[in-house]
N, C-alpha and C positions, 0 to 999 in steps of 0.2 A: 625538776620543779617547773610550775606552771609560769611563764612570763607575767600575767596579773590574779593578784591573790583573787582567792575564792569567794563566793558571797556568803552568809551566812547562812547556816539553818532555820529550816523555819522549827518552830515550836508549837508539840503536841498541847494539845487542851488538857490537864490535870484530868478535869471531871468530866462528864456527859452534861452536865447545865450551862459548862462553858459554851455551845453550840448557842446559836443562837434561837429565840424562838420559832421565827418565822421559816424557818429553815429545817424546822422538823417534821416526818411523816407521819400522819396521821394512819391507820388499820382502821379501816368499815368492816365490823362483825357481822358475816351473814348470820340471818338468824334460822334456826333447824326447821323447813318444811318439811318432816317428813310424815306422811302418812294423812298428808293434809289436802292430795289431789281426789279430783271429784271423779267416780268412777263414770266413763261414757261411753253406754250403750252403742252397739250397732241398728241403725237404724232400716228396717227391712219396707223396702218400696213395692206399692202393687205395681204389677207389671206393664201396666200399662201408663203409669205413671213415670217419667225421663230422669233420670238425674244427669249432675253435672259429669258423672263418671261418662257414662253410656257413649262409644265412639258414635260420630256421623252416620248417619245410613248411607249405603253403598246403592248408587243406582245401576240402571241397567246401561249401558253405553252406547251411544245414538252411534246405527251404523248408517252408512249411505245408502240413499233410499235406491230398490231398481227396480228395470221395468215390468210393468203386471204379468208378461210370456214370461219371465223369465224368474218368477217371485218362489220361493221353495218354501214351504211350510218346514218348521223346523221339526226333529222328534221331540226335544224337551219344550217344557214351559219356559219361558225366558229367566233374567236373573233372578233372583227372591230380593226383594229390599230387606231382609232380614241380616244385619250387620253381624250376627253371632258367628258366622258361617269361618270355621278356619278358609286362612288364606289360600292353601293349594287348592280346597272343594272349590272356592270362588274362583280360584284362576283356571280351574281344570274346567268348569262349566261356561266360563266367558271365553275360553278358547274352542270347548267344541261347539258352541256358538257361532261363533264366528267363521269357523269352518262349515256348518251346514250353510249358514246364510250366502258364503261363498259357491257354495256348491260342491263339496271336496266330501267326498264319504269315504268312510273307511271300513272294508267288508268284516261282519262279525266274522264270529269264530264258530265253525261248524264241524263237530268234531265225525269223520267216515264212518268209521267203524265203532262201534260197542266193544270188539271183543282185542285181547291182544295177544299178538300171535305169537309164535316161537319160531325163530328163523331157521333151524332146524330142521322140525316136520310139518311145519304151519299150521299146526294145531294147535286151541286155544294153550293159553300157560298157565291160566287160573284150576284146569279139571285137566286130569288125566296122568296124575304123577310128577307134574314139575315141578323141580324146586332151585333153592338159590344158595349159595354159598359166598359169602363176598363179592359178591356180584357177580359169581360166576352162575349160570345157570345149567339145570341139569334136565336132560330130556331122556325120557325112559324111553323113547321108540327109537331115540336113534343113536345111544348107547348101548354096548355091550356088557359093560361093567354094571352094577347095582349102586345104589346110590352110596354106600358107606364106601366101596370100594373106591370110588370116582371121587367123594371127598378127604380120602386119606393124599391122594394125589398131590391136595393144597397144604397141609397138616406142615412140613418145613417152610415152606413158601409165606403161612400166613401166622406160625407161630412166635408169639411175645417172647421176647428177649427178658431177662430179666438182668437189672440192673446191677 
């Protein structure tokens, strides 16, 4: 037993009016918009004309001026202030930029030969019977075998397993 008796219960309200007024929730009924929005156009800008969309134009980037002996005319036109340009085009042309104006070339690509040879007989491999099997290549001058023969060779080596 508890050393001091208990308090009493409190007592439930009978009805819902017991509550008191002030003390009641009021529900705000949205009322049904539906089908009541106004359709909006896209609006299509001449081009010459800016919107707030349009990023900044990109300029060209002030390099340090040098002296007149020493000034290199570059091969490209400088930057375009045309902002459309994906990023790598713009940074691939503000770096070779900046490397001619430095001075730094880099030799194109100049390919020897037209023809490709066979290391074989060193004759071309586009004319004169050669051919290719998985990469293996076949040269009729300096083979013995005939070509079906020389590719039966691969026939284990490169045959599909089946599962």
């Amino acid at each position: 037993m508890a050393p001091e008796p208990l308090s009493l219960p409190l007592h439930k309200p009978k009805t819902i009016t017991d509550v008191p007024s002030d003390e009641q929730h009021t529900f705000s009924i949205q009322r049904n918009t539906a089908g009541e929005c106004k359709i909006v156009r896209r609006r299509i800008f001449a081009a010459d004309e800016p919107t707030a969309c349009d990023p900044v134009p990109q300029y060209v980037p002030v390099l340090p001026r040098m002296s007149v002996s020493s000034t290199i005319q570059p091969a490209s036109s400088p930057l375009p202030t045309v902002a459309r340009l994906p990023y790598s085009t713009r940074h691939y042309r503000r770096r070779k930029l900046e490397e001619e104006m430095a001075g730094t070339f880099k030799r194109t690509y100049t390919r020897t030969t037209q023809l490709t040879l066979c290391r074989k007989c060193g004759q071309d491999k586009n004319s004169g019977g050669h051919r290719q099997h998985y990469g293996n290549i076949y040269c009729p001058n300096s083979s013995e075998f005939s070509y079906e023969q020389w590719k039966e060779q691969f026939l284990s080596k490169y045959k599909k397993q089946k599962k």
